[in-house]
N, C-alpha and C positions, 0 to 999 in steps of 0.2 A: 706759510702762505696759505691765504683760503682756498678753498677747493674753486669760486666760483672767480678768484682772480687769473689761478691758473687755469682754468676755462677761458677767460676772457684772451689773456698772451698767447693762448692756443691756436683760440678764433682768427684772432689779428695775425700771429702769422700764415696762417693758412689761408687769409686773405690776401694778405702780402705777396704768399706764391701765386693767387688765382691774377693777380693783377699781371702780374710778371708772365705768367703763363700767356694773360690772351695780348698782350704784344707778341706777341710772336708768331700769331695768328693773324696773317696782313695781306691785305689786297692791294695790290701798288698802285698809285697813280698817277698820273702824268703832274700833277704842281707839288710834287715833293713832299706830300703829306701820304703817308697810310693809311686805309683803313683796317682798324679794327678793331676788336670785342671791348678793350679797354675802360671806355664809356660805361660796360656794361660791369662788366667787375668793379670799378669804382663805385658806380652808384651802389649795388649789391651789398658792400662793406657798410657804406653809409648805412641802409636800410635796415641790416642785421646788425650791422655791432655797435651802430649808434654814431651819433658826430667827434664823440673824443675816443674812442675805440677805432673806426672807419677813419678820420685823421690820423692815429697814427700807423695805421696800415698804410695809408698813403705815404706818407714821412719817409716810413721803412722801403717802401718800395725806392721813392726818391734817393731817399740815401743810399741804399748800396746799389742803385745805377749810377748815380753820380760818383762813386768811389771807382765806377768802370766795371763791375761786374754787366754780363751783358743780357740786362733785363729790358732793355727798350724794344723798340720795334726793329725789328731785322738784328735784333739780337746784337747791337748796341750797348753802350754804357758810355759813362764819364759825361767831366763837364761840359764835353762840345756839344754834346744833344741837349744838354739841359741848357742852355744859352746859347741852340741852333733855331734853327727858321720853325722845329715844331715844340721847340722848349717850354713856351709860355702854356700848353697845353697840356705838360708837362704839372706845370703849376697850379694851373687853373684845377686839377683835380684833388688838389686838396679841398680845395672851396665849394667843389660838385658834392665828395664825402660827408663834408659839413651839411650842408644845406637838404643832402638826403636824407640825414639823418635827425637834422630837427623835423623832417617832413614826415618822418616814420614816427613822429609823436604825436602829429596834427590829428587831430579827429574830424575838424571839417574838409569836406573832398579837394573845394576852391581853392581853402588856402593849399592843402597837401598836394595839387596841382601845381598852383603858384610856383610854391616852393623846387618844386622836381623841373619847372619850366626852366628856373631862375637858374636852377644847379647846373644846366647845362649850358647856358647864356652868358654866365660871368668866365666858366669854362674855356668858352669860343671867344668872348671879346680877351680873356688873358694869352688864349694862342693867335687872337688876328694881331694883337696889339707885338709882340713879340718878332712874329712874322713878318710884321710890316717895318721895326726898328732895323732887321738882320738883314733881310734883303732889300732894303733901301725902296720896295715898290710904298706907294700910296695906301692911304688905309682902307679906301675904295678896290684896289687890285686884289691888296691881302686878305681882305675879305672873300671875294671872288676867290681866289687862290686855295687859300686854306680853310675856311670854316662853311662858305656855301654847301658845297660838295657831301657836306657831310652831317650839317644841322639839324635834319631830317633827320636821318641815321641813329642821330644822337636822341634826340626827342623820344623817337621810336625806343629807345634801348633803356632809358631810363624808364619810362614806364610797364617796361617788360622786366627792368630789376625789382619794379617793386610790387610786382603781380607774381616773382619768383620767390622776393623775402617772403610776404604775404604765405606761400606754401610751404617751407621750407622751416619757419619758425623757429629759429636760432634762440 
């Protein structure tokens, strides 16, 4: 194997853990969503290891939470989180990964704006859209509910993962 592929499997699980790690790191809230770093490690994978590197960090992550190791927030796993009321957010980060990761190739600021907006956007409408199928509330409440509270937060964080990649230069 090449030396710069096993650099690569390296990178991605060691992202895999940094994902895993900041769920676990949660501030509770009253509408049954967490906050935490998560956003931030996700985009961060994107930024450094690229959209198909950073995807399957995310995958990995996915997958052995969903097998029930307990890598979610509050130190969770299995498929009730991942098809519970914060599961779609769950998913939405593969698409954050992606999306940061073609922005980490963008040269113009706009679009590599764009794109780090959009990452965190398809994100939040894949955990409101989720949210709102499980708890049966309106997609007007689930939004209120789950992704208000915290879309700020998220904006804020992805533009700090990639003011981190930027330093960091993987």
């Amino acid at each position: 194997m090449k030396k710069s592929k096993i650099k690569l499997l390296t990178l991605t699980a060691i992202f895999t853990a940094l994902i895993s790690a900041s769920a676990w790191i949660s501030i509770f809230t009253p509408f049954g969503i967490n906050l935490t770093l998560q956003m931030f490690a996700v985009c961060l994978a994107g930024f450094c290891l690229g959209a198909k590197w950073g995807a399957v960090a995310v995958i990995a992550y996915i997958a052995i939470g969903g097998i029930g190791l307990p890598v979610f927030s509050q130190f969770s796993g299995g498929f009730g989180v991942l098809f519970g009321v914060s599961g779609g957010f769950l998913w939405g980060f593969l698409f954050t990964t992606i999306l940061c990761g073609i922005a980490s190739k963008l040269k113009k600021k706009f679009f590599k704006c764009l794109f780090m907006i959009l990452s965190v956007l398809i994100c939040h409408i894949a955990g409101v859209i989720q949210f709102c199928v499980v708890s049966g509330n309106n997609i007007w409440v689930s939004f209120i509910s789950a992704s208000l509270p915290f879309l700020f937060k998220d904006l804020i964080l992805v533009f700090l993962a990639n003011f981190v990649a930027k330093k960091i230069k993987i």
